[in-house]
PDB file of N, H, CA, C and O in Angstrom:
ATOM      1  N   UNK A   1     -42.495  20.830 -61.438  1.00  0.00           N
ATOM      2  CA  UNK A   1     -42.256  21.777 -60.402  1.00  0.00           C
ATOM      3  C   UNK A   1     -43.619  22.102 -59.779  1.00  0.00           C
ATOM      4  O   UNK A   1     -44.564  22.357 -60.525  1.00  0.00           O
ATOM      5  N   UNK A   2     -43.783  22.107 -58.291  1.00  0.00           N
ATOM      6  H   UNK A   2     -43.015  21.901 -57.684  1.00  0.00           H
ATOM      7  CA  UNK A   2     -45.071  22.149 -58.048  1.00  0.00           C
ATOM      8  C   UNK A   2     -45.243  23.688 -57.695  1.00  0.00           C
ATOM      9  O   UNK A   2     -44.573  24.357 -56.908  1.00  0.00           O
ATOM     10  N   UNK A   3     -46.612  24.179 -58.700  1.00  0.00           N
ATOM     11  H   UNK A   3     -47.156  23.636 -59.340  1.00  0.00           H
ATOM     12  CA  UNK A   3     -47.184  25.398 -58.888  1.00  0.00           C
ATOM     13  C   UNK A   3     -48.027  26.024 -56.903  1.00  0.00           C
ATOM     14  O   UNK A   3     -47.924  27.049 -56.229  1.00  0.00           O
ATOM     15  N   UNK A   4     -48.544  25.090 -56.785  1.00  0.00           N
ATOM     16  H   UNK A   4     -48.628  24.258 -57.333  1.00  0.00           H
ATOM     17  CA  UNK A   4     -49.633  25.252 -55.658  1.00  0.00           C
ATOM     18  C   UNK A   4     -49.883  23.773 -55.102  1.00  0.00           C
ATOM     19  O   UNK A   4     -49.906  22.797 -55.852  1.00  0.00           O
ATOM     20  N   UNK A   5     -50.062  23.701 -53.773  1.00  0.00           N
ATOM     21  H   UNK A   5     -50.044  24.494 -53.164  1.00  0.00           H
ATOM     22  CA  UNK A   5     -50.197  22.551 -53.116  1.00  0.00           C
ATOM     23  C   UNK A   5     -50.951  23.265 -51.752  1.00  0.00           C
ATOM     24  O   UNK A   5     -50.574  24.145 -50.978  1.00  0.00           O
ATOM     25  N   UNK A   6     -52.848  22.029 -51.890  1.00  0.00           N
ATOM     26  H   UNK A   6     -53.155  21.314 -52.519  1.00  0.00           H
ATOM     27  CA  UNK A   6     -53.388  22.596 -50.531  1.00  0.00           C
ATOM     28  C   UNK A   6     -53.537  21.357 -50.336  1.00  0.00           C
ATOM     29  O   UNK A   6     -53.602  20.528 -51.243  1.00  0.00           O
ATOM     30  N   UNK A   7     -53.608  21.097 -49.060  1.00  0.00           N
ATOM     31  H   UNK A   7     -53.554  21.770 -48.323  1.00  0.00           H
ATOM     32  CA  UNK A   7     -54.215  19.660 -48.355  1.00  0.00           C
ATOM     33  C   UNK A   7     -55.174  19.981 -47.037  1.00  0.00           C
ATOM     34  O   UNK A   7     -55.019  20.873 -46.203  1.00  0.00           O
ATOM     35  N   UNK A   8     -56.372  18.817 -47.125  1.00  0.00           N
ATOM     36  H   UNK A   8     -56.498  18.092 -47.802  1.00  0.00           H
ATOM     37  CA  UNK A   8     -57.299  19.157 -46.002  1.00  0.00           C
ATOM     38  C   UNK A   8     -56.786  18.110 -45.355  1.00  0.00           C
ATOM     39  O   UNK A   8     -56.290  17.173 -45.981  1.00  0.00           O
ATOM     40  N   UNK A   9     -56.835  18.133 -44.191  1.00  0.00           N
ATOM     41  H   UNK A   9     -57.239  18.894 -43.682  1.00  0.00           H
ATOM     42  CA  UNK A   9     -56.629  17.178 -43.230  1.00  0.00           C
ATOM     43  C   UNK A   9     -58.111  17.080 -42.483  1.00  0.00           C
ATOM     44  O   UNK A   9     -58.852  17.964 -42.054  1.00  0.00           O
ATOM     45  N   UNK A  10     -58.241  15.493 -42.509  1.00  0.00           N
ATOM     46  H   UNK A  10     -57.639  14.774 -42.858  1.00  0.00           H
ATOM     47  CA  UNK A  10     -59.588  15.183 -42.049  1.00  0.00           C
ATOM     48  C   UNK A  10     -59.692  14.533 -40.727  1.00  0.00           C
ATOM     49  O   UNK A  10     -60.537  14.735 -39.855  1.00  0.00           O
ATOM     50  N   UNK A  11     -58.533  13.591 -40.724  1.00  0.00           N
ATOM     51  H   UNK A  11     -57.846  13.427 -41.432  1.00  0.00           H
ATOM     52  CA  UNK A  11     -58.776  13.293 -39.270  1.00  0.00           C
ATOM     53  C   UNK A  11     -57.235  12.543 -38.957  1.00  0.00           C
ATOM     54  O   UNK A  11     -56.711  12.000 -39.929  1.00  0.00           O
ATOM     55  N   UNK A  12     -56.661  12.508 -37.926  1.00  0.00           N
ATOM     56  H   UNK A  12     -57.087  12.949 -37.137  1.00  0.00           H
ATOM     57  CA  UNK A  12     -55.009  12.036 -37.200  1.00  0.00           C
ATOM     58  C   UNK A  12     -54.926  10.688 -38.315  1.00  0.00           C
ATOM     59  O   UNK A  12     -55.843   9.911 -38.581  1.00  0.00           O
ATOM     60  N   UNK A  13     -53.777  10.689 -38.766  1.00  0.00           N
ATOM     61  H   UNK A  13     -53.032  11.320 -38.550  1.00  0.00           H
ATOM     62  CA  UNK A  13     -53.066   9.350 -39.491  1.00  0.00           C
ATOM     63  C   UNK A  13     -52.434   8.576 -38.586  1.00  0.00           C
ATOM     64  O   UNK A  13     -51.416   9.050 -38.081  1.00  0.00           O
ATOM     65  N   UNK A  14     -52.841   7.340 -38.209  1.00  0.00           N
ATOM     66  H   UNK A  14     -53.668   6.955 -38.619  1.00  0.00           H
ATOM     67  CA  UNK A  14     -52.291   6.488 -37.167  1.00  0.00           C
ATOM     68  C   UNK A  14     -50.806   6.416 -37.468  1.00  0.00           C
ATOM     69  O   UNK A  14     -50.513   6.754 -38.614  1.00  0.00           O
ATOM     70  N   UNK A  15     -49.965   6.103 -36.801  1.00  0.00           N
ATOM     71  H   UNK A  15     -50.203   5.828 -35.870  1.00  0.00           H
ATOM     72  CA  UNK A  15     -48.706   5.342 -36.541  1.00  0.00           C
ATOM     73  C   UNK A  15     -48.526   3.813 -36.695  1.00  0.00           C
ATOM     74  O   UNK A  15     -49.045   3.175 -35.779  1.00  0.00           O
ATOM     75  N   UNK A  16     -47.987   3.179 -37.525  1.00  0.00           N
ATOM     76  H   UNK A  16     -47.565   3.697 -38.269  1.00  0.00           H
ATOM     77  CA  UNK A  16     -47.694   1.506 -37.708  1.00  0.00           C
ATOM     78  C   UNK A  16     -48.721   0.998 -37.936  1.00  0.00           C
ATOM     79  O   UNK A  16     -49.182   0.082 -37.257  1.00  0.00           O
ATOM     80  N   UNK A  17     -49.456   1.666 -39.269  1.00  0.00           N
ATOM     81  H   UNK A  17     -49.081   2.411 -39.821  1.00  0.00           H
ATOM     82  CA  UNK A  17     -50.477   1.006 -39.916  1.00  0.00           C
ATOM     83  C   UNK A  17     -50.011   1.568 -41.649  1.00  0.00           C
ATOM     84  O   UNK A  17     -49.737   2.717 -41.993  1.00  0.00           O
ATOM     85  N   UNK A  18     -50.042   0.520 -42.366  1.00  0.00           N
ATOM     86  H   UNK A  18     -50.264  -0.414 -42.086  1.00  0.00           H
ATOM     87  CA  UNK A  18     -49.900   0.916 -43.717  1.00  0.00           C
ATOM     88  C   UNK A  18     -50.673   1.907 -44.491  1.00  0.00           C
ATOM     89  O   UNK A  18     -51.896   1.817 -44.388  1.00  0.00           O
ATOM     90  N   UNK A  19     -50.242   2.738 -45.168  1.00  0.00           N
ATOM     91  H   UNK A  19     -49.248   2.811 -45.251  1.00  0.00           H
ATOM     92  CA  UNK A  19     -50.622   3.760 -46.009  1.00  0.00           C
ATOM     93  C   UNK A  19     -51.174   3.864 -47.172  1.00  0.00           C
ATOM     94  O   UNK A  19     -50.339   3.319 -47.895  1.00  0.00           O
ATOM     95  N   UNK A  20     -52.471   4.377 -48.184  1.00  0.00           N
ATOM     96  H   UNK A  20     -53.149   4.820 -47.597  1.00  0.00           H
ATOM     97  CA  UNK A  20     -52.431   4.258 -49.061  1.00  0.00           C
ATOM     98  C   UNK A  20     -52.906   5.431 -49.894  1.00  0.00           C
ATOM     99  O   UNK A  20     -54.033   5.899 -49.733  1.00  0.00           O
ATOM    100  N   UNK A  21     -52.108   5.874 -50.723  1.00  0.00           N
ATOM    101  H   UNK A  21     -51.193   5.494 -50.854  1.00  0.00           H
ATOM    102  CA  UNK A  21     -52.320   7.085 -51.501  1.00  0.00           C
ATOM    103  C   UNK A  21     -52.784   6.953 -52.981  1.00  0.00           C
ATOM    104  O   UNK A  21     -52.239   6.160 -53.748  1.00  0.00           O
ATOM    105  N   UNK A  22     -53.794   7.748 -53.343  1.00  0.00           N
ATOM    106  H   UNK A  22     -54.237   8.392 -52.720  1.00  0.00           H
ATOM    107  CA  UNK A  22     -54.612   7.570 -54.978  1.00  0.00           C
ATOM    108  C   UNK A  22     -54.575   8.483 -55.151  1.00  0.00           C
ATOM    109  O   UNK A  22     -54.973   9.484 -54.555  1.00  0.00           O
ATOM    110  N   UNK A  23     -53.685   8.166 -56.704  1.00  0.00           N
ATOM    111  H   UNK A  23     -53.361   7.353 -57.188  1.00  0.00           H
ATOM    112  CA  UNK A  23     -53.478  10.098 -57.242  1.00  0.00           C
ATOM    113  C   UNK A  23     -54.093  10.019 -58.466  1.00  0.00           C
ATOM    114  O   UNK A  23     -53.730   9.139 -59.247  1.00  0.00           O
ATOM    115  N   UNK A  24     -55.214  11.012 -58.855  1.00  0.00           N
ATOM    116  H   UNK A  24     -55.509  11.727 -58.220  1.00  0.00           H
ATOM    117  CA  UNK A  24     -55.812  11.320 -60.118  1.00  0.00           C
ATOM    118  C   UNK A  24     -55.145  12.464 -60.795  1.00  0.00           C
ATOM    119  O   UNK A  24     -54.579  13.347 -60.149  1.00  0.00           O
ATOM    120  N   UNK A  25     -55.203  12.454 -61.974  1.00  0.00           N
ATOM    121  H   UNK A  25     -55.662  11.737 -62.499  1.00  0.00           H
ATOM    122  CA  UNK A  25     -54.636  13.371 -62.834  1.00  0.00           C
ATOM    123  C   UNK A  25     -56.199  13.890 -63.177  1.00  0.00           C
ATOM    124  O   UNK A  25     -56.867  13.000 -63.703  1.00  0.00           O
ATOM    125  N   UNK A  26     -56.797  14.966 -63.009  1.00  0.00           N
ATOM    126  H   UNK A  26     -56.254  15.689 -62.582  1.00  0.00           H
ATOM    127  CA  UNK A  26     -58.063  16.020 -63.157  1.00  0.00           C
ATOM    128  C   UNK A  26     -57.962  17.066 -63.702  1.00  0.00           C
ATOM    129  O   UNK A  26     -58.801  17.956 -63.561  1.00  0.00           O
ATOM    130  N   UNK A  27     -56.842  17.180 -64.487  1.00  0.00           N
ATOM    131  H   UNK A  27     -56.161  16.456 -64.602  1.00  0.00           H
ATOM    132  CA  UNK A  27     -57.090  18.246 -65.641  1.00  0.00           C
ATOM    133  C   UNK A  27     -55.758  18.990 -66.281  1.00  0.00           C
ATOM    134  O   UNK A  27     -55.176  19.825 -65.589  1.00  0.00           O
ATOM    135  N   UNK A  28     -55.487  18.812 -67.039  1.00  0.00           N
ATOM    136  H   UNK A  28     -55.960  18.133 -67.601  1.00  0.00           H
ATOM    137  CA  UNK A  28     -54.261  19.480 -68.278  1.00  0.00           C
ATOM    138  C   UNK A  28     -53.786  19.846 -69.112  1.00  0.00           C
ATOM    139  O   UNK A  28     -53.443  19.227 -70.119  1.00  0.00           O
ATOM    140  N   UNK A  29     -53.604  21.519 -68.728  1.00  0.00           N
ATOM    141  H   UNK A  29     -53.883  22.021 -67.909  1.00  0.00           H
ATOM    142  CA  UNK A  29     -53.495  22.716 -69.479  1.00  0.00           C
ATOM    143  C   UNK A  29     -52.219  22.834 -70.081  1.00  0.00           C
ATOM    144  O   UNK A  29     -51.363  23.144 -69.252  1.00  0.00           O
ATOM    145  N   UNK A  30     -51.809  22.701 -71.193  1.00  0.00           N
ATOM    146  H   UNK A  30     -52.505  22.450 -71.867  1.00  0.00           H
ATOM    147  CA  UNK A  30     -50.752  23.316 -71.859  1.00  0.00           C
ATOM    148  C   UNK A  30     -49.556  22.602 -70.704  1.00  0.00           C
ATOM    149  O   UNK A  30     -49.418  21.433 -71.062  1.00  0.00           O
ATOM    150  N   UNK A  31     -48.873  22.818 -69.764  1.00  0.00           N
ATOM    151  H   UNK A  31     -48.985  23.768 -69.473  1.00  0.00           H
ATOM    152  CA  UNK A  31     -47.494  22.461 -69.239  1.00  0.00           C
ATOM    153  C   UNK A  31     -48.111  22.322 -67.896  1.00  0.00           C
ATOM    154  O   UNK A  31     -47.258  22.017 -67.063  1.00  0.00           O
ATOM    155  N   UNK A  32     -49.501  22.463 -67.327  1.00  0.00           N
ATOM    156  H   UNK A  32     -50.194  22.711 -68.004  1.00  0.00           H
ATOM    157  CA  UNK A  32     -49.816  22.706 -66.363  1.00  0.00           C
ATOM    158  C   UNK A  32     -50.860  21.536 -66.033  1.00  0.00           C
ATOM    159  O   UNK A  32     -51.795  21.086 -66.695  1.00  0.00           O
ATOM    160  N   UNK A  33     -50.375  21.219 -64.804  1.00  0.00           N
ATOM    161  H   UNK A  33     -49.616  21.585 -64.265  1.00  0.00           H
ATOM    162  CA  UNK A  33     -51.292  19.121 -64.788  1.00  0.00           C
ATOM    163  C   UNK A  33     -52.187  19.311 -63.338  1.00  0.00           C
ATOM    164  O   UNK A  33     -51.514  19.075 -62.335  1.00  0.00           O
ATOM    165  N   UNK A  34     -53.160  19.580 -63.169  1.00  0.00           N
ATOM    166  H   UNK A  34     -53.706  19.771 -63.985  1.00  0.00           H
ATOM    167  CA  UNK A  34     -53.959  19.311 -61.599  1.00  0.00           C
ATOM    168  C   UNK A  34     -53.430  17.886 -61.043  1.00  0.00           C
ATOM    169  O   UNK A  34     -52.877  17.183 -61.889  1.00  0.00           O
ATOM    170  N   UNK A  35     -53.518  17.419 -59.854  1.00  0.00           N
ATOM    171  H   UNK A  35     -53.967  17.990 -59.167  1.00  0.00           H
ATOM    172  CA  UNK A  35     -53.569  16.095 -59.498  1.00  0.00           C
ATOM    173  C   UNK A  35     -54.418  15.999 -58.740  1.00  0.00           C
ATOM    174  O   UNK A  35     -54.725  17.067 -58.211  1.00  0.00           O
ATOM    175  N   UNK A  36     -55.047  15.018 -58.391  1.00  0.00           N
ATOM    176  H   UNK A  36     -54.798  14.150 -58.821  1.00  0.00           H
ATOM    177  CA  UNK A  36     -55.702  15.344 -56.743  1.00  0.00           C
ATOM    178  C   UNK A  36     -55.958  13.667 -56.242  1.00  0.00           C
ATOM    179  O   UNK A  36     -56.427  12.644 -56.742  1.00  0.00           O
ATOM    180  N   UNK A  37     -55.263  14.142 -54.779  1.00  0.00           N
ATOM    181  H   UNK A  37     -54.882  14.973 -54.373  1.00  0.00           H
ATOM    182  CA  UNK A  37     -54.708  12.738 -53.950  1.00  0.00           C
ATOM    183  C   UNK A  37     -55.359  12.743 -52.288  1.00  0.00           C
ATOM    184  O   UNK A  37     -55.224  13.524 -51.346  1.00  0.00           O
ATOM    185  N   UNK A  38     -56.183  11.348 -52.495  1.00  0.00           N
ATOM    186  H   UNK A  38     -56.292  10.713 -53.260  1.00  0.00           H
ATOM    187  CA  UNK A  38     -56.332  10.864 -51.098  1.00  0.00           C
ATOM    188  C   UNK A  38     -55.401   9.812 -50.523  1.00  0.00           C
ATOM    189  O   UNK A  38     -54.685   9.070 -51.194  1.00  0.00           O
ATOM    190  N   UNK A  39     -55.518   9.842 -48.899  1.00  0.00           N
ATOM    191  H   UNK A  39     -56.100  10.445 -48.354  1.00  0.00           H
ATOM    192  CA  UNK A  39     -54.775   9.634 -48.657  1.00  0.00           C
ATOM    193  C   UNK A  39     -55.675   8.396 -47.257  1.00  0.00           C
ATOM    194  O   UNK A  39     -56.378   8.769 -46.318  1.00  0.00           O
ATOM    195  N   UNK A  40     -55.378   7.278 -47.542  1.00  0.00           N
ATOM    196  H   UNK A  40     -54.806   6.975 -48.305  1.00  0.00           H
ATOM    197  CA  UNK A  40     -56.140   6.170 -46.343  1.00  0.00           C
ATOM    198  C   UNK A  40     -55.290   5.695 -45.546  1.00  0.00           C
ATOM    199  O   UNK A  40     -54.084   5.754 -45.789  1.00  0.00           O
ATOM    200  N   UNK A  41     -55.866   5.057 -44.287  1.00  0.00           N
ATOM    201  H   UNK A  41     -56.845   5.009 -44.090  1.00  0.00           H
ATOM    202  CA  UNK A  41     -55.079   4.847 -43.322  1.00  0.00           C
ATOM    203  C   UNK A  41     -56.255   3.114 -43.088  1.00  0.00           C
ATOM    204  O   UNK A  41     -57.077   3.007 -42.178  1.00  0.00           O
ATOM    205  N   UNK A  42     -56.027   2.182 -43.989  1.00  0.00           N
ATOM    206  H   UNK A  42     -55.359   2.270 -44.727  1.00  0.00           H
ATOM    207  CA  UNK A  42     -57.297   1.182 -44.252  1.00  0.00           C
ATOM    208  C   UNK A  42     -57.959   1.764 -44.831  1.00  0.00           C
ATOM    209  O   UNK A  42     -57.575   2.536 -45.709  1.00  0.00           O
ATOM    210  N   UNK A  43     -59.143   1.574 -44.519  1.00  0.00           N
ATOM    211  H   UNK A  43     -59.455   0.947 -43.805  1.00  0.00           H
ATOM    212  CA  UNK A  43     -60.373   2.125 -44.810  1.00  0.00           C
ATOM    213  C   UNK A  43     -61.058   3.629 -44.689  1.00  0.00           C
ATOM    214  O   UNK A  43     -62.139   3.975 -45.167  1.00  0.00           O
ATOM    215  N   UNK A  44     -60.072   4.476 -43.869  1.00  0.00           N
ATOM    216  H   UNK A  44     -59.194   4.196 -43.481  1.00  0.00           H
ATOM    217  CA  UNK A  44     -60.302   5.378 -42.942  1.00  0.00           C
ATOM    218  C   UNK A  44     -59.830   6.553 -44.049  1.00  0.00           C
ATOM    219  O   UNK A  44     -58.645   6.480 -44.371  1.00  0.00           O
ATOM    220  N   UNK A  45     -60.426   7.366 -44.518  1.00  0.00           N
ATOM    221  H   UNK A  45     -61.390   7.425 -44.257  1.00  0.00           H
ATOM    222  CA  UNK A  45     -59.710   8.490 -45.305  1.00  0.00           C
ATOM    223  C   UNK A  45     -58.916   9.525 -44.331  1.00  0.00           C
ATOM    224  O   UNK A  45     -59.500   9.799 -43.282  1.00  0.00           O
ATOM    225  N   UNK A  46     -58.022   9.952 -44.494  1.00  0.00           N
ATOM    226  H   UNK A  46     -57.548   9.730 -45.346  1.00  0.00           H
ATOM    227  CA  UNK A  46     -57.256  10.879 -43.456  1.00  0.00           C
ATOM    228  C   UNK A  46     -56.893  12.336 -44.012  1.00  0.00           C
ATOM    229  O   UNK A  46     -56.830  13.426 -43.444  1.00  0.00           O
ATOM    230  N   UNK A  47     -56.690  11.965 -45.256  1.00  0.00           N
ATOM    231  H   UNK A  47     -56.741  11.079 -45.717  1.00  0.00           H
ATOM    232  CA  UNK A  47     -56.308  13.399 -45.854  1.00  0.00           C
ATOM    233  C   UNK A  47     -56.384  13.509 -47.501  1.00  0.00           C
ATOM    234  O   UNK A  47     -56.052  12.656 -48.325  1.00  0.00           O
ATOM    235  N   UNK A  48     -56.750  14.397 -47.648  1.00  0.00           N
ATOM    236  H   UNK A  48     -57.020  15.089 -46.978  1.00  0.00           H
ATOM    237  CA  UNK A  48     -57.655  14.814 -49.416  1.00  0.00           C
ATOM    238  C   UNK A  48     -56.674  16.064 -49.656  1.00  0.00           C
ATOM    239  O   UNK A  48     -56.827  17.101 -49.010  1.00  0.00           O
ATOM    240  N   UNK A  49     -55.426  15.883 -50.837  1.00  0.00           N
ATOM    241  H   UNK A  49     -55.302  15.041 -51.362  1.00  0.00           H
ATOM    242  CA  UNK A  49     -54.785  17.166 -51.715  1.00  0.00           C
ATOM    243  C   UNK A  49     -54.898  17.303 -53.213  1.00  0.00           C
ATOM    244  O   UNK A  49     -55.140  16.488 -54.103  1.00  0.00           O
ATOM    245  N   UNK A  50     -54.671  18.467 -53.206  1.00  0.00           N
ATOM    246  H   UNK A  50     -54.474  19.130 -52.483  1.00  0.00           H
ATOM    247  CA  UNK A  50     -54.692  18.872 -54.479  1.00  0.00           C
ATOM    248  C   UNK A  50     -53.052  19.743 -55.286  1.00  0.00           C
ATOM    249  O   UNK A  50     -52.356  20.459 -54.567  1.00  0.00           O
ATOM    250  N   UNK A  51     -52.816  19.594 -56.241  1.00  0.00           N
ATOM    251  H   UNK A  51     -53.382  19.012 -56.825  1.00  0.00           H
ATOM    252  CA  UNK A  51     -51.430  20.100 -56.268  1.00  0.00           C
ATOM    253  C   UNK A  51     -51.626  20.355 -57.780  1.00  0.00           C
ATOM    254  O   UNK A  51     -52.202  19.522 -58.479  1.00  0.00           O
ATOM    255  N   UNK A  52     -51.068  21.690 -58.355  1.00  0.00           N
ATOM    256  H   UNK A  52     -50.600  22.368 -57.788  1.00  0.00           H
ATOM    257  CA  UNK A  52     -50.691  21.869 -59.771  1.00  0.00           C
ATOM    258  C   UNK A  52     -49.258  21.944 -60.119  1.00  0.00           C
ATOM    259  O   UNK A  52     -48.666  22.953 -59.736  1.00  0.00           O
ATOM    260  N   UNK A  53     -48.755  21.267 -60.620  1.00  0.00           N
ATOM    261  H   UNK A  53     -49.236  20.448 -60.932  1.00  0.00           H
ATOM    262  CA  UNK A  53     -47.775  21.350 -60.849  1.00  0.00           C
ATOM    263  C   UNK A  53     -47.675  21.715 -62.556  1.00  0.00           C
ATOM    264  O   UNK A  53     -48.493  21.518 -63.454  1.00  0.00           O
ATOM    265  N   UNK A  54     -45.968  22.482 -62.577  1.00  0.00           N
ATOM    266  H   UNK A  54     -45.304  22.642 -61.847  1.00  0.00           H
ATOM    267  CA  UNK A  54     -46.109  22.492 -64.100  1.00  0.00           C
ATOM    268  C   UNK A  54     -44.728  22.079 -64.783  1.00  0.00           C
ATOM    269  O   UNK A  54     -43.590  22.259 -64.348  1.00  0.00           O
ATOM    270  N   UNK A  55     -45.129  21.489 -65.944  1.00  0.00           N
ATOM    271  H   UNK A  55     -46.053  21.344 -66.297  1.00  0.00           H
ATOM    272  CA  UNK A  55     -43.927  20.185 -66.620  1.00  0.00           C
ATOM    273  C   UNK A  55     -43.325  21.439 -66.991  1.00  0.00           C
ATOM    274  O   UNK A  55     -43.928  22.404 -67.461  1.00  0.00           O
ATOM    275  N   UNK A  56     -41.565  21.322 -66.643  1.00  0.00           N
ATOM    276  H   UNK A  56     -41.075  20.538 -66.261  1.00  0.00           H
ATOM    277  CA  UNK A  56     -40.225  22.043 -67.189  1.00  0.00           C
ATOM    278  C   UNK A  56     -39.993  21.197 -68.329  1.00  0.00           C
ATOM    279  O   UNK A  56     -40.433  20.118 -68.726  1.00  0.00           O
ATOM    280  N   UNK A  57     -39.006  22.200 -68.795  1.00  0.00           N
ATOM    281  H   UNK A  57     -38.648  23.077 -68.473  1.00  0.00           H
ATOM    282  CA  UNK A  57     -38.654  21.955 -70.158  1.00  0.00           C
ATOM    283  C   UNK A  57     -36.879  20.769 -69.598  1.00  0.00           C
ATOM    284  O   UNK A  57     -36.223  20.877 -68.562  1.00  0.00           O
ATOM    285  N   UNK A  58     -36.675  19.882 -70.676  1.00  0.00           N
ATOM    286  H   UNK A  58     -37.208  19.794 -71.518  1.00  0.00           H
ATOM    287  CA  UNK A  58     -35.418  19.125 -70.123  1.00  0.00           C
ATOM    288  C   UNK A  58     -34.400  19.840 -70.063  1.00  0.00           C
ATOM    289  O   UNK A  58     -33.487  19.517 -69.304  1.00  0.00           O
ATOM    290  N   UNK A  59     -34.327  20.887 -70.788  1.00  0.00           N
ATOM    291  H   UNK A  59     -35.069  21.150 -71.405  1.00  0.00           H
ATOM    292  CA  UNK A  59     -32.666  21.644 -70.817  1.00  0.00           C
ATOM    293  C   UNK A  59     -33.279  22.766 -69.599  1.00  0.00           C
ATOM    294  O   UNK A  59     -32.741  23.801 -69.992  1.00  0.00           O
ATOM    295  N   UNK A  60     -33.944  23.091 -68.574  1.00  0.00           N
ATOM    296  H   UNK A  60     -34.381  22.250 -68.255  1.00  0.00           H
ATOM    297  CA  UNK A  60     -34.512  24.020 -67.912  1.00  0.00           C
ATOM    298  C   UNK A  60     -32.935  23.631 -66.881  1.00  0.00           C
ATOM    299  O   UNK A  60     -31.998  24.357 -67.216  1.00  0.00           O
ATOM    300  N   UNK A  61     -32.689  22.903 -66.058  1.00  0.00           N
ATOM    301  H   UNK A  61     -33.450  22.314 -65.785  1.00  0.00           H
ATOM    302  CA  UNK A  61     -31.758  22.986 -65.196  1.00  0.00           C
ATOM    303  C   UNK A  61     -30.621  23.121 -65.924  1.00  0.00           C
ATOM    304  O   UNK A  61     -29.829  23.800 -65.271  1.00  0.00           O
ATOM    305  N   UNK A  62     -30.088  22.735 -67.156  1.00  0.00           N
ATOM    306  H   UNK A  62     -30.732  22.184 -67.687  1.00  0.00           H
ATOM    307  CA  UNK A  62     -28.995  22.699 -68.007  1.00  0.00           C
ATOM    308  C   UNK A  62     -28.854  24.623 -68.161  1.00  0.00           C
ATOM    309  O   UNK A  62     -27.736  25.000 -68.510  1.00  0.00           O
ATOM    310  N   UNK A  63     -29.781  25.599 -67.947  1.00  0.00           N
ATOM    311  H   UNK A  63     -30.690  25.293 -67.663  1.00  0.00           H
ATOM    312  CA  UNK A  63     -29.393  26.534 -68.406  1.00  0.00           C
ATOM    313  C   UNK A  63     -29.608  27.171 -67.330  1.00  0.00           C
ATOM    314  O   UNK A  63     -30.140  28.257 -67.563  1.00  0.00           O
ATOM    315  N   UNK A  64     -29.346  26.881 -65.774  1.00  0.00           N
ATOM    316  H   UNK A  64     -28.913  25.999 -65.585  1.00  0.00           H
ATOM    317  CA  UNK A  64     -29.282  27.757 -64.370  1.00  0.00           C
ATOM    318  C   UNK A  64     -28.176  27.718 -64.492  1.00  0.00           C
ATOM    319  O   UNK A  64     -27.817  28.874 -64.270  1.00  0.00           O
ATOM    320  N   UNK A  65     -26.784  26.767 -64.847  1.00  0.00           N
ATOM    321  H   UNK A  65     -27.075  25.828 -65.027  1.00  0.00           H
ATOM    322  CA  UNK A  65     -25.667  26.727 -64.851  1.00  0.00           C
ATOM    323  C   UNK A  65     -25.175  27.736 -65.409  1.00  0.00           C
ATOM    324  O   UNK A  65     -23.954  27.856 -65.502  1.00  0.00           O
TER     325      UNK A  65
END
């Protein structure tokens, strides 16, 4: 479930050029995972995020019911 999500945007992502995204895992606390993801357009970096998300438990949706 994602905790916090910021993204910088660095410069316009072209249209009909392939995409490529690299996601690091940078640090993890107890249920709680940093990621942090660039984002290329070729060679061209376009956009740099960061997101914490935190791991649910498997019966977590089994008990909204």
């Amino acid at each position: 479930m994602t905790a916090k999500l910021c993204v910088d945007y660095i410069k316009p992502t072209p249209l009909g050029v392939k995409l490529k995204l690299i996601g690091r895992i940078s640090e993890i606390k107890g249920r709680k995972v940093t990621v942090k993801t660039e984002l290329f357009a070729g060679d061209e970096i376009c956009a740099r995020g960061e997101a914490i998300v935190v791991r649910i438990p498997d019966d977590f949706l089994k008990s909204k019911n």
